[in-house]
PyMOL commands that place a pseudoatom at each C-alpha (Angstrom):
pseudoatom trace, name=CA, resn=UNK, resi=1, chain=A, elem=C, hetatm=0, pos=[0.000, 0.000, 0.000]
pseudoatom trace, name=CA, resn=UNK, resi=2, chain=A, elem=C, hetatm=0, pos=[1.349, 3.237, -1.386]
pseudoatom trace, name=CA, resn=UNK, resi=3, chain=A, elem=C, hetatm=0, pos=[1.281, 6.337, 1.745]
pseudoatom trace, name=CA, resn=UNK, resi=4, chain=A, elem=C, hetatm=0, pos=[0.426, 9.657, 0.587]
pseudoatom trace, name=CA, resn=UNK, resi=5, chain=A, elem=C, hetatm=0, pos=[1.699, 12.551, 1.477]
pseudoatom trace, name=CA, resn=UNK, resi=6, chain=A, elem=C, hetatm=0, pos=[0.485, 13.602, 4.865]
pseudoatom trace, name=CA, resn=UNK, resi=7, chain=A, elem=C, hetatm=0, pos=[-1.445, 10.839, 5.572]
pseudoatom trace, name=CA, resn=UNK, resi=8, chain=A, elem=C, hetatm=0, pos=[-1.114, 9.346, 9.053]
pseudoatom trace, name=CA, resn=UNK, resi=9, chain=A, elem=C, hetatm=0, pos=[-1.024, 5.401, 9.307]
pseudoatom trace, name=CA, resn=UNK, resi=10, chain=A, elem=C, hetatm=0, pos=[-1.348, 5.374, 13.008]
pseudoatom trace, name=CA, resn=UNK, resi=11, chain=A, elem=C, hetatm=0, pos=[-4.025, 3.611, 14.707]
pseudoatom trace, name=CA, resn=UNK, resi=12, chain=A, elem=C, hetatm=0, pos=[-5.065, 3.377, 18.174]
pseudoatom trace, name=CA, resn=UNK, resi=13, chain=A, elem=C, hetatm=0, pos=[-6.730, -0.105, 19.679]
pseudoatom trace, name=CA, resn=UNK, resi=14, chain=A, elem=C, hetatm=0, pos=[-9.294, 0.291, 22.703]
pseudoatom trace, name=CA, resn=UNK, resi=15, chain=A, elem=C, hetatm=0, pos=[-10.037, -2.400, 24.369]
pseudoatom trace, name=CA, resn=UNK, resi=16, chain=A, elem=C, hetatm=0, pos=[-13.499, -2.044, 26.509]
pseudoatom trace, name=CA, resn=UNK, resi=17, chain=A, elem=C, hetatm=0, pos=[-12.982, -3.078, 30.315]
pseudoatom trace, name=CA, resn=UNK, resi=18, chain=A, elem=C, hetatm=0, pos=[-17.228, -2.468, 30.757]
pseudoatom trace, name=CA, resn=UNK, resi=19, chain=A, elem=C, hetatm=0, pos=[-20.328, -1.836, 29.215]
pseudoatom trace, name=CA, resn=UNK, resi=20, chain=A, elem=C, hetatm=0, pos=[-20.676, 1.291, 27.583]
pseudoatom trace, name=CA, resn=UNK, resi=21, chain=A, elem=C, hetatm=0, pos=[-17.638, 2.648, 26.817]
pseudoatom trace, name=CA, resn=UNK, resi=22, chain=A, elem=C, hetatm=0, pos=[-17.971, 5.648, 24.390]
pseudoatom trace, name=CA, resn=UNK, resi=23, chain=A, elem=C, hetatm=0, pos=[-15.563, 6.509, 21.923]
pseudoatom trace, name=CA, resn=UNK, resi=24, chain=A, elem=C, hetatm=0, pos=[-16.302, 9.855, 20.223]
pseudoatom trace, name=CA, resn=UNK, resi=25, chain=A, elem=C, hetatm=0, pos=[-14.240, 11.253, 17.540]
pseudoatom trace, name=CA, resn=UNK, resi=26, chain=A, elem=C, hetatm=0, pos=[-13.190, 15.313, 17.493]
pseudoatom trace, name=CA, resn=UNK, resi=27, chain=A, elem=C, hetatm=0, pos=[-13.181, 17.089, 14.099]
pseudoatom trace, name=CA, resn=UNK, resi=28, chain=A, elem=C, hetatm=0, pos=[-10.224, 19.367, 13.138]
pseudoatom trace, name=CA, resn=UNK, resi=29, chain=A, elem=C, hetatm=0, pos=[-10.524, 22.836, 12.293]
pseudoatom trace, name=CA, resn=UNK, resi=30, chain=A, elem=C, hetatm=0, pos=[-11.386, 26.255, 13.989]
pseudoatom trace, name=CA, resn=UNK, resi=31, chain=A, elem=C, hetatm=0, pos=[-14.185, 24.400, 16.102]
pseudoatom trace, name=CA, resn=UNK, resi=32, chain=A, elem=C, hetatm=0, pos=[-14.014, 21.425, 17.675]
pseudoatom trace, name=CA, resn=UNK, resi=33, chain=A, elem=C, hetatm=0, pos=[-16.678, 19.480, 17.063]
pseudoatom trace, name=CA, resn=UNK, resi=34, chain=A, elem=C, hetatm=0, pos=[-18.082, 16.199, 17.719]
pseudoatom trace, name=CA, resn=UNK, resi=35, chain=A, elem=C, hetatm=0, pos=[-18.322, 14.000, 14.259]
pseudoatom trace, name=CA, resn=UNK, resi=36, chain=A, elem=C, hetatm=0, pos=[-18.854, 10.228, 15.296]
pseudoatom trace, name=CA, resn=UNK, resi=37, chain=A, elem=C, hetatm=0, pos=[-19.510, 8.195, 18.421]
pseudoatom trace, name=CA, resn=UNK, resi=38, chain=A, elem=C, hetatm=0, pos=[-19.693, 4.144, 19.361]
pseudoatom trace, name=CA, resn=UNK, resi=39, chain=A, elem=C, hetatm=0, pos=[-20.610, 2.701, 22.410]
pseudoatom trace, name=CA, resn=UNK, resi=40, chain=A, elem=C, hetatm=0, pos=[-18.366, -0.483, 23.178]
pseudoatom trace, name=CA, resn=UNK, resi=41, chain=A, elem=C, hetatm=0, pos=[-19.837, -3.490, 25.628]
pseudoatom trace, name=CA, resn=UNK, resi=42, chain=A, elem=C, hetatm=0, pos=[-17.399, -5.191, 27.875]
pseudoatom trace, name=CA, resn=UNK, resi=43, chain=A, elem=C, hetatm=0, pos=[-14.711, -7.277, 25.519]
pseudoatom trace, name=CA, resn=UNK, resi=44, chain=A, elem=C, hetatm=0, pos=[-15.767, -5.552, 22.379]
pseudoatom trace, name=CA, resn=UNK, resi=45, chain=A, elem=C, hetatm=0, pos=[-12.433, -3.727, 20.404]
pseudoatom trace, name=CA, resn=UNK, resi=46, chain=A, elem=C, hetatm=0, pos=[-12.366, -0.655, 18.262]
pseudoatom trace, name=CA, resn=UNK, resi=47, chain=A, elem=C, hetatm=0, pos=[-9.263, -0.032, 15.805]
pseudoatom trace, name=CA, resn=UNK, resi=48, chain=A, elem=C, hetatm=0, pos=[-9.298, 3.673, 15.154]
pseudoatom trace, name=CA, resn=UNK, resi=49, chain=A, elem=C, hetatm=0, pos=[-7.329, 5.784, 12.830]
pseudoatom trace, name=CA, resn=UNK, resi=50, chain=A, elem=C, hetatm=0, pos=[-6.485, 9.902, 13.405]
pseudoatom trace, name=CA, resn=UNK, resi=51, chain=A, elem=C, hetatm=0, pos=[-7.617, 11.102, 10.084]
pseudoatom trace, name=CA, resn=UNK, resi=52, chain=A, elem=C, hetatm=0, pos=[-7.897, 14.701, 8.058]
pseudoatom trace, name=CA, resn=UNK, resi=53, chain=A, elem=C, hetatm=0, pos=[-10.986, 14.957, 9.620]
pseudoatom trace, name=CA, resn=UNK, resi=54, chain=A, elem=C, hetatm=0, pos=[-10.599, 13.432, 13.065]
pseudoatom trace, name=CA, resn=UNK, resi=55, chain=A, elem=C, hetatm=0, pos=[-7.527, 15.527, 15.530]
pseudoatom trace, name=CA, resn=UNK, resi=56, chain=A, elem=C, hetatm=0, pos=[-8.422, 13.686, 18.826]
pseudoatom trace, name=CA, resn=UNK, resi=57, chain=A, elem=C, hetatm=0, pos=[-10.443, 10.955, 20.078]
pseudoatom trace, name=CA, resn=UNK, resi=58, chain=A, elem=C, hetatm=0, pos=[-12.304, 10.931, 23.565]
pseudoatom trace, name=CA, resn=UNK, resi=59, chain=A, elem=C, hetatm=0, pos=[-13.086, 7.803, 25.661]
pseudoatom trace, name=CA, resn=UNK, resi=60, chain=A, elem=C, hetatm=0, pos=[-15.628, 7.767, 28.330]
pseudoatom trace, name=CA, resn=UNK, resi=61, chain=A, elem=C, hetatm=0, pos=[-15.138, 4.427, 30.501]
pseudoatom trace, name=CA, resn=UNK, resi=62, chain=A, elem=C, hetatm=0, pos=[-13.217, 2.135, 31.722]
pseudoatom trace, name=CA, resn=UNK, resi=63, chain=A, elem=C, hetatm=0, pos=[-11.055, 0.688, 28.625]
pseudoatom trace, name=CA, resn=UNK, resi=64, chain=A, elem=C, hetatm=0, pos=[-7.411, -0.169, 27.587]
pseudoatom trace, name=CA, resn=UNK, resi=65, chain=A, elem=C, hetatm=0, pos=[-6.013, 2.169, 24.978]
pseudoatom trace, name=CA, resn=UNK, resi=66, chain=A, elem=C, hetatm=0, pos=[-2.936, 0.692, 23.018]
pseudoatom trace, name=CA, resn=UNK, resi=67, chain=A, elem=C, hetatm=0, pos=[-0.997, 2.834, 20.781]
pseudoatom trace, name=CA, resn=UNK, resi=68, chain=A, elem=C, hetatm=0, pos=[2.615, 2.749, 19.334]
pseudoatom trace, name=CA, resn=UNK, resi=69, chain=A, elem=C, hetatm=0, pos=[3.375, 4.574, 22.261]
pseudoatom trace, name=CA, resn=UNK, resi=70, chain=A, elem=C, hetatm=0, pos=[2.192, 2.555, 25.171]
pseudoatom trace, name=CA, resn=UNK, resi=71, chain=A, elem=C, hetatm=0, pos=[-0.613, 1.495, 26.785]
pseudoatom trace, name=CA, resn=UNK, resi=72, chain=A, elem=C, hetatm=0, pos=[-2.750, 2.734, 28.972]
pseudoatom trace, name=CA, resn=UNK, resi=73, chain=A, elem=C, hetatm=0, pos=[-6.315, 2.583, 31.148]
pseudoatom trace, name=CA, resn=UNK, resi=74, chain=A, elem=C, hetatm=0, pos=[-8.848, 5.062, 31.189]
pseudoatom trace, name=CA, resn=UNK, resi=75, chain=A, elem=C, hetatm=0, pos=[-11.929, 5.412, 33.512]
pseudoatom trace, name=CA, resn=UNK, resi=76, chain=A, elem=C, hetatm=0, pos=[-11.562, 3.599, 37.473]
pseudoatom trace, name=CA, resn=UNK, resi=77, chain=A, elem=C, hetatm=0, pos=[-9.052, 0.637, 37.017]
for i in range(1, 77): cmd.bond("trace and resi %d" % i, "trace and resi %d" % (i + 1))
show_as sticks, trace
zoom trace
């Protein structure tokens, strides 16, 4: 697979730890903006890529994040 210019390849795994964990993904731009949610039961995995239109990603429960950088545990471990 041929990467374009400027195009990020990095993806970001959570992992839900309970039953409703949202993941909501933040536009880019002059306002921040909410542009896509999912709601993850306990087990259930998301892959999720930063994109031109996504700059951040918020998670709401108790999940594992794994990225190239580490891992980590958001919500009450």
């Amino acid at each position: 697979m041929e990467k374009k210019a400027g195009q990020n390849t990095e993806y970001v795994v959570i992992k839900a730890n309970e039953d409703g964990v949202n993941v909501i993904g933040l536009t880019r731009g002059s306002d921040t903006r909410f542009h896509h949610s999912e709601k993850l039961d306990q087990g259930e995995v998301m892959i999720a890529q930063f994109t031109e239109h996504t700059s951040a990603i918020k998670i709401r429960g108790n999940a594992k994040i794994m990225t190239s950088y580490g891992e980590i545990t958001s919500g009450k471990e």
